[in-house]
N, C-alpha and C positions, 0 to 999 in steps of 0.2 A: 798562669791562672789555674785553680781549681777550681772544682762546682762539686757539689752534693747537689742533689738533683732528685728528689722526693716528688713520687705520686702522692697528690690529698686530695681529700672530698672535701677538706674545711683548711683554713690557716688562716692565721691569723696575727701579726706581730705588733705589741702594745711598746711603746716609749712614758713613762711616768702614768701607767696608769691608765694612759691615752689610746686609741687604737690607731693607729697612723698606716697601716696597711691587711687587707682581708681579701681573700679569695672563697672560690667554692671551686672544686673539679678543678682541676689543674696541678701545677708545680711551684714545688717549693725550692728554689735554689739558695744555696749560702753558697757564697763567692767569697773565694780569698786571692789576692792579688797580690804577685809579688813583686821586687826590681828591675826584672826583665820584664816584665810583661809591654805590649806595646799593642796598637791598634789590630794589627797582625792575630793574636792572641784573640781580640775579641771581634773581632769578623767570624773567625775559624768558629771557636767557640760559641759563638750567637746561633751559627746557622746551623750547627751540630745539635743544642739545645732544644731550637726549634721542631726539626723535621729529625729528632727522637722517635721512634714508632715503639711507646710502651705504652700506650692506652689500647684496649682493647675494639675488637672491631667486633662484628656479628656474630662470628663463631667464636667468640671468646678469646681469641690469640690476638697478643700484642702485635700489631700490626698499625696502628695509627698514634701519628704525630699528635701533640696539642696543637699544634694548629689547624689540623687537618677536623680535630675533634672541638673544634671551638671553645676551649680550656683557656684558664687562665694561667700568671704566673705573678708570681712574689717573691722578690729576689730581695736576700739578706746580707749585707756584708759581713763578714767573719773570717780576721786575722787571725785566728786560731788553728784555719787549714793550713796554714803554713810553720806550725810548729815543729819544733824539734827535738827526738826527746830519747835521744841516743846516750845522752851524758845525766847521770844522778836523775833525780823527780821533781826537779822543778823544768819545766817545757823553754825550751828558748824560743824567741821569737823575731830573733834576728832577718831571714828570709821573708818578713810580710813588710811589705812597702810601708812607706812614710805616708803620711795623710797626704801631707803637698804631692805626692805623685798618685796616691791610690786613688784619691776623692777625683781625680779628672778621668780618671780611669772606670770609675765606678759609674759615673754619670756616665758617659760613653758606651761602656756597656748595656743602663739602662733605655736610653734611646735605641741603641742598634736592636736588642729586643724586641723595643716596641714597633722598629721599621720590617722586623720578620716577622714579628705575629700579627702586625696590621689592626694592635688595640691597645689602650691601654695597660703600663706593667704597673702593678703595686710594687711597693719598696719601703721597708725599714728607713733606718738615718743612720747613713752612717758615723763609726764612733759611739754611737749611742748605747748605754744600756738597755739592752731590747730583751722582750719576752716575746718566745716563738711560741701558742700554742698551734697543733695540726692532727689531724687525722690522717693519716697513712693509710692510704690506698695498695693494698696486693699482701703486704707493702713492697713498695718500689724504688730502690733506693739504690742509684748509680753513681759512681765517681768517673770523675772525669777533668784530665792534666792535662793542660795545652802543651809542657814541654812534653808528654809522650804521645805527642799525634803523628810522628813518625812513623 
């Protein structure tokens, strides 16, 4: 699994138009999910996400968690982190899992979220043509591979 992992003070992701998920303060993750990935993956990953300390605390240094900071999150799927793009300029996309495997994988993901941060998560649809707008925070904008948590 990947994550982009964006500080915002606003987000917001529309499907047709529609707003089907919006936060204030908190994070913006796009999740890309690949073949391997497995519950392992987003255990590791959830709790990493969670208890992140890039929100600032009193003396202005990144030192607190969103959940520690009462932040929300909105998590996007996006098969496009797992592009490849070593050969010519059109991107392959071979490495991003199939729906029948991602979409169990995705919901999973967002439940374990919301059992660490102990609130509601917003979320895109996946598949969907989505529009991300956001305000970036710092900005703060982390990557993060479950296969490199070795």
């Amino acid at each position: 699994m990947k994550a982009v992992i964006q500080r915002v003070k606003f987000c917001e992701v529309k499907v047709n138009d529609a707003i089907v998920g919006k936060i204030k303060n908190g994070l913006l993750i796009l999740l890309g999910i690949t073949h391997d990935d497995t519950d392992e993956d987003i255990q590791w990953l959830t709790q990493k996400i969670v208890n992140l300390r890039i929100f600032n605390d009193e003396a202005g240094v990144m030192n607190v968690s969103v959940k520690d900071a009462n932040g929300e999150i909105l998590v996007v799927s996006q098969f496009t982190l797992h592009a490849a793009t070593k050969k010519g300029n059109r991107p392959s996309y071979i490495a991003a899992a199939r729906p029948e495997m991602a979409v169990p994988l995705y919901e999973k993901f967002l439940k374990e979220v919301e059992l660490q941060l102990g609130k509601k998560v917003e979320a895109g649809i996946f598949g969907a043509d989505m529009q991300v707008s956001l305000l970036n925070d710092g900005p703060v904008t982390i990557i993060i591979d479950t296969k490199e948590k070795v």
